[in-house]
C-alpha positions in Angstrom: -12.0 -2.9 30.8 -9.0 -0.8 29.2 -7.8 -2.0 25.8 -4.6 -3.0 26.1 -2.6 -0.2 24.7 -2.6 3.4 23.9 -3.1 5.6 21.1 -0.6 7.6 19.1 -2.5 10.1 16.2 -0.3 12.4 14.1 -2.6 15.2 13.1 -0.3 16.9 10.7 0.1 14.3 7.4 -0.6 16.0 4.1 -0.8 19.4 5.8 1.9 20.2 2.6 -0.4 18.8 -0.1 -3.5 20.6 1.4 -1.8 24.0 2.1 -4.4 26.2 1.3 -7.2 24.9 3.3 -4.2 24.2 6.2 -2.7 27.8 6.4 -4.5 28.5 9.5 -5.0 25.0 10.6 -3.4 21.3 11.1 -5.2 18.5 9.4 -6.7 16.9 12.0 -8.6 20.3 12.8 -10.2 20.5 9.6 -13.9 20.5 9.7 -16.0 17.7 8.0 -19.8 16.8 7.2 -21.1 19.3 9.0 -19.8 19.2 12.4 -17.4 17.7 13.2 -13.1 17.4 13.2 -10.9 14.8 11.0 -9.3 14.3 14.3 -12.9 13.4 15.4 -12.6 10.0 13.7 -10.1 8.6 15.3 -10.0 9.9 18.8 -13.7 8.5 18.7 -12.8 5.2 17.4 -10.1 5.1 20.2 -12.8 6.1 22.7 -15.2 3.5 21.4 -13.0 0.7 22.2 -11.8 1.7 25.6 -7.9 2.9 24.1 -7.3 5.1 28.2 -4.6 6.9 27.0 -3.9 8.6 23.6 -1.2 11.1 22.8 -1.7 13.8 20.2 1.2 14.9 18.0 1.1 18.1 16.7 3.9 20.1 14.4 2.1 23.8 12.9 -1.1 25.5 13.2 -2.5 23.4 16.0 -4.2 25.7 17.9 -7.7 25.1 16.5 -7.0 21.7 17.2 -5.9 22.6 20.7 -8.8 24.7 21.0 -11.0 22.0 19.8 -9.8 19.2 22.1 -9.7 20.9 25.3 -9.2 18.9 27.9 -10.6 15.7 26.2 -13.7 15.6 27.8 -16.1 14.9 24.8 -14.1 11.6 24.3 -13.9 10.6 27.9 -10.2 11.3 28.3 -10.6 14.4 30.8 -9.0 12.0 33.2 -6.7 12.2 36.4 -4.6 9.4 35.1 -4.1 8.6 31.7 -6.4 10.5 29.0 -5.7 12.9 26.2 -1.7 14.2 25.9 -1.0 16.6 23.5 2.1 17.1 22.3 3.4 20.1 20.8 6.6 19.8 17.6 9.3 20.3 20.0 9.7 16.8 22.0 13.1 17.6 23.3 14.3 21.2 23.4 17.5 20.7 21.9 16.3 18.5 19.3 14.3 21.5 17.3 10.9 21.0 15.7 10.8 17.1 14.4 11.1 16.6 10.6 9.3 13.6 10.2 7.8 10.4 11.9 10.6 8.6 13.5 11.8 12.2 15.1 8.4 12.5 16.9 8.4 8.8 18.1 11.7 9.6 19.4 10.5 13.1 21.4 7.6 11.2 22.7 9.7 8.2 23.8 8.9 9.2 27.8 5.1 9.1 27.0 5.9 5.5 25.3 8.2 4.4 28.0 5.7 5.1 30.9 3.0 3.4 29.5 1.8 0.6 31.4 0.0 -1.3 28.4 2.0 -3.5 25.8 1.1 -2.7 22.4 0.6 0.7 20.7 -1.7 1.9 18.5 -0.5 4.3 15.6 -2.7 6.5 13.0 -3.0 9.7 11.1 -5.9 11.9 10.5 -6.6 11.7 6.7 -8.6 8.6 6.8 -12.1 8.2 7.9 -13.7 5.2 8.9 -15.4 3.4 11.7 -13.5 0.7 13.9 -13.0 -1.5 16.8 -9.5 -1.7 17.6 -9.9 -5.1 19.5 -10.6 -6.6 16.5 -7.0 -6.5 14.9 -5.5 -6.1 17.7 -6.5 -9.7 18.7 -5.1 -10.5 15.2 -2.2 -9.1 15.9 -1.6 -11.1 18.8 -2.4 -14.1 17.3 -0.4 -13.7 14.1 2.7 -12.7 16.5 3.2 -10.0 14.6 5.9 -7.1 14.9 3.7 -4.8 13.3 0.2 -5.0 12.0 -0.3 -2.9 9.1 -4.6 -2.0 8.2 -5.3 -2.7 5.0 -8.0 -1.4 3.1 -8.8 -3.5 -0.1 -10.1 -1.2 -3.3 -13.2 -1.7 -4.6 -15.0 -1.8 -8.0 -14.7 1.6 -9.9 -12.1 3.0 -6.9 -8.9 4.2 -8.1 -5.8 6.1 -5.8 -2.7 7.6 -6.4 0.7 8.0 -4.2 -0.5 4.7 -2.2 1.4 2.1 -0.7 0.3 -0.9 -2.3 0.4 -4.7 0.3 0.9 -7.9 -1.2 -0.5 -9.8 1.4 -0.3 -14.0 1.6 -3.3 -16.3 2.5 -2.3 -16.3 6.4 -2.4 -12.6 6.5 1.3 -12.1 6.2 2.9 -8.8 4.4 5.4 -10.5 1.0 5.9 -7.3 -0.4 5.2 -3.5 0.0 5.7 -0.9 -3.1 5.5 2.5 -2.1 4.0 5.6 -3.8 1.8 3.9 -6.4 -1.3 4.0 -8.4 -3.4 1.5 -7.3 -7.2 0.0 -8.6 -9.6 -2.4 -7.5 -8.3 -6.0 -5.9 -5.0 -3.7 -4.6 -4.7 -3.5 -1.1 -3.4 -0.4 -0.1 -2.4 1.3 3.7 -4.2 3.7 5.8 -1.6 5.3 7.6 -3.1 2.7 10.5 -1.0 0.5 12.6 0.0 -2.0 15.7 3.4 -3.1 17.3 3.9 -3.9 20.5 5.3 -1.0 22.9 8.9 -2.5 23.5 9.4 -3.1 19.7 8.4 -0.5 18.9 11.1 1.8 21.7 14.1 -0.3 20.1 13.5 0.1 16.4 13.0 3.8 17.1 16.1 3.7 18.7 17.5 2.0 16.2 16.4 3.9 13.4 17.5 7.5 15.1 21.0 5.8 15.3 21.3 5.5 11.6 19.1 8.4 10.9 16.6 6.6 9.1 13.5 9.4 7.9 10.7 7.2 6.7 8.7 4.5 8.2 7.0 2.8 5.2 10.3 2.5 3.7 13.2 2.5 5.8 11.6 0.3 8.7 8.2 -1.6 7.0 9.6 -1.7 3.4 13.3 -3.1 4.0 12.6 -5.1 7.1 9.7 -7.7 5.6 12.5 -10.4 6.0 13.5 -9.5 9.1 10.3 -8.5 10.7 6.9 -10.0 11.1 4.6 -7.6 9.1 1.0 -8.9 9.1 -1.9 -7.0 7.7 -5.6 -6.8 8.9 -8.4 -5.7 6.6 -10.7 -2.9 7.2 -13.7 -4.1 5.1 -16.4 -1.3 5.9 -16.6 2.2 5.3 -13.2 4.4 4.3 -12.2 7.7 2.6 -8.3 8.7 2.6 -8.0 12.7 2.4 -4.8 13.0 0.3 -5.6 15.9 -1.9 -8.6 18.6 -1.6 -10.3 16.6 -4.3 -10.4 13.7 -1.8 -11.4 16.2 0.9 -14.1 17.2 -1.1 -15.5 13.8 -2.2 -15.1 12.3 1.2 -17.6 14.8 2.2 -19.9 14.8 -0.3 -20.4 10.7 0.1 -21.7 11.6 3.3 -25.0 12.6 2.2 -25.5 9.3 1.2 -27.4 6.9 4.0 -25.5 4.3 3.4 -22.2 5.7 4.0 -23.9 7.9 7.3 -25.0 4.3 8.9 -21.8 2.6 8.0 -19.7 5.5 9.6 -21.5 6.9 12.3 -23.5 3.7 13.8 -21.1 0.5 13.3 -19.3 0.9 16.2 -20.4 3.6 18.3 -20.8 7.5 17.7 -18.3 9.6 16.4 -17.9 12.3 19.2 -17.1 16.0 18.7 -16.8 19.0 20.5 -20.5 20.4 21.4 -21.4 23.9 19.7 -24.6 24.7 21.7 -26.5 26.9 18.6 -30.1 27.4 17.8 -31.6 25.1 15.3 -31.7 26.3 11.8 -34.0 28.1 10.3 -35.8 27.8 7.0 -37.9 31.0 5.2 -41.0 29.9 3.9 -39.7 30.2 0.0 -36.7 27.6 1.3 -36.1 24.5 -0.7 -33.6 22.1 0.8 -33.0 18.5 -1.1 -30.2 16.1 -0.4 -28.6 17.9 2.5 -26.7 18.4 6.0 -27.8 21.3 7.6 -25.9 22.1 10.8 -27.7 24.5 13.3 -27.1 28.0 13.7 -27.9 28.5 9.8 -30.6 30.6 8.0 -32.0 29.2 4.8 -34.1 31.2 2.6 -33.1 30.3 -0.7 -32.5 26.9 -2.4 -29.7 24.3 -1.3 -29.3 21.1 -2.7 -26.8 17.9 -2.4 -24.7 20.3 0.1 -23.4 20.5 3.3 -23.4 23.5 5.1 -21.8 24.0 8.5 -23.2 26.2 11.6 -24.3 29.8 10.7 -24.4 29.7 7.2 -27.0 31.8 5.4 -28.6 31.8 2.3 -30.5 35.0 0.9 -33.6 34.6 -0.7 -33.5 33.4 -4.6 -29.8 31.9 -3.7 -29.0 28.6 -4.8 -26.4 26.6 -4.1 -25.6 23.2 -5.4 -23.5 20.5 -4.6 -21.0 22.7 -2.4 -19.6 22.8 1.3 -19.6 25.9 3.1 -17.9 26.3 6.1 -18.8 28.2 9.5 -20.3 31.4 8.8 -20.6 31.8 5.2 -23.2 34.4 4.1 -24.2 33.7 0.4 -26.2 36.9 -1.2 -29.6 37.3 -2.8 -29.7 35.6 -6.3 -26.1 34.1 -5.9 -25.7 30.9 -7.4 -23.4 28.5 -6.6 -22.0 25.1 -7.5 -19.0 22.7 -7.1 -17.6 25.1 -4.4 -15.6 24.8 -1.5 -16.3 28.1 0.8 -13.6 28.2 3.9 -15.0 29.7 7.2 -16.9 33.7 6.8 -16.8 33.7 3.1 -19.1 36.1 1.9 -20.9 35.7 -2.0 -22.5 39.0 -2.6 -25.9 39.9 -4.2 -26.0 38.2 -7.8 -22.5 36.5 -7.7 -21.5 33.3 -9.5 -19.2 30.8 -9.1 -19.3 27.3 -11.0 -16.5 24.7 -11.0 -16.9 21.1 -11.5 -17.0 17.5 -9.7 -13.3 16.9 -10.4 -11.9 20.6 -9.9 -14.2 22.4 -7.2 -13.5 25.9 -6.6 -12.0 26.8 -3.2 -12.4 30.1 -1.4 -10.5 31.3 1.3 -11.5 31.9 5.1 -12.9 35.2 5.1 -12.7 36.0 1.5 -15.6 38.4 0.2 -16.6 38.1 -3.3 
């Protein structure tokens, strides 16, 4: 049985803050632990709890993430009715590309309009986590809720920047939001995450056109809490927010830990990708692998440990490389050594070459860069 309501995922947000690893790509189509797309997350949490219809909102340098969806197929939305709907920056031809959230609600108001469910389900791609969306959407329902922001409550240690920051009462009820913030354990903060119900959500994009609001968080969530019903459900298991490459690159590296693998990948069904038939890798008989995802396709001679390396890397004999990520296709040299780096797709480290950042400043190298 269908869920009742569709899915909405922008895959452009921080596309701005990340622009050197989104040049050639939206955010959604970035790769991530090993094989899979950001975009992967939550199309496959839509997937997993039977959301029939999901739209796709693109804005600039989509077409890896158009090539990588296809027709939807991997996520079960290769369908005669209903499915995967992508839609390109330009909703309405005379309305030019959209400049921000409320513009793209508005050039996808036919998609919204025909639905024939009664709640929709709104997200970004920077946040990765595991889900059942029956779980607050039930809440949502039984709150009677306008909107129903997910919260995700900081833990010990855990500190973030530029978040919106909930205060949230003992029924579940949003008192107050404060926007752009640096937030520590005990705050709950968003994850770009949310519910409203399909007609609400047609009239205060309607609304907010006709007074040319720009911003949801603040023009709609922020200065509506007495006027709307905002409640908040809390995500309690696994998340990572990707605002920044630092947080790309610690997102990932978390990954190698079990924990984190089971929490994300098992909870509540698999996270599904597009399939990239290669042979399995393949290790020399001097290789020395610790700590690691290995994706197929690669050719390991050398040494690699607490890594991730996507398909068809390879590493010459006597190479190391230590705590790094290195995209599709990287070739790293005889004797190379590397550590803290972030190697974009067909990088190539010659014979001997070194590069060494650090946990909080990685160094990032460009798709196709030689060194």
């Amino acid at each position: 049985m269908n869920l009742n309501a569709i899915g909405i995922i922008f895959s452009n947000m921080h596309d701005e803050e990340m622009h050197e690893i989104t040049n050639s790509r939206t955010m959604g189509a970035l790769p991530f632990a090993g094989k899979y797309r950001l975009v992967d997350f939550m199309l496959s949490n839509m997937r997993n709890s039977s959301v029939a219809s999901v739209g796709i909102v693109a804005k600039s340098n989509y077409q890896s993430l158009l090539e990588h969806l296809g027709s939807g197929k991997e996520w079960d939305l290769a369908r005669k009715r209903e499915g995967l709907f992508l839609f390109p920056p330009y909703g309405r031809s005379s309305a030019g590309i959209y400049q921000n959230k409320i513009e793209a609600l508005n050039g996808i108001m036919t998609y919204i309009n025909k639905s024939r469910y009664d709640y929709v389900i709104i997200t970004d791609c920077d946040t990765i986590c595991s889900m059942d969306w029956e779980e607050p959407l039930s809440f949502h329902i039984t709150k009677g809720a306008d909107i129903t922001v997910i919260s995700y409550k900081l833990k010990e240690g855990e500190e973030r920047r530029q978040e919106t920051v909930y205060s949230i009462s003992a029924e579940g009820l949003v008192t107050e939001i404060k926007i752009s913030q640096t937030a520590g354990e005990g705050n709950f903060i968003g994850t770009n995450m949310w519910i409203t119900g399909k007609q609400f959500l047609v009239s205060v994009i309607q609304e907010a056109m006709a007074y040319s609001l720009a911003d949801i968080e603040r023009d709609i969530f922020q200065k509506n809490i007495g006027r709307y019903k905002l409640a908040a459900w809390e995500y309690e298991g696994f998340l990572r927010k990707i605002n920044s490459m630092n947080d790309y690159f610690k997102a990932n590296m978390d990954i190698l830990e079990p924990k984190a693998r089971e929490m994300l990948f098992y909870n509540y069904g698999p996270v599904y990708t597009k399939v990239m038939d290669d042979i399995p890798a393949r290790y020399g008989s001097n290789a020395k692998v610790s700590h690691s995802l290995i994706a197929d396709g690669c050719l390991i001679e050398g040494q690699v440990e607490n890594s991730i390396l996507f398909s068809a890397v390879t590493v010459e004999k006597g190479a190391v490389v230590k705590d790094s990520i290195l995209m599709k296709g990287t070739f790293v040299g005889e004797n190379a050594l590397l550590q803290y780096v972030l190697s974009d797709k067909s990088a190539v480290f010659g014979n001997g070459r070194i590069l060494v950042g650090c946990e909080q400043q990685p160094i990032y190298v460009d798709k196709g860069s030689k060194l």
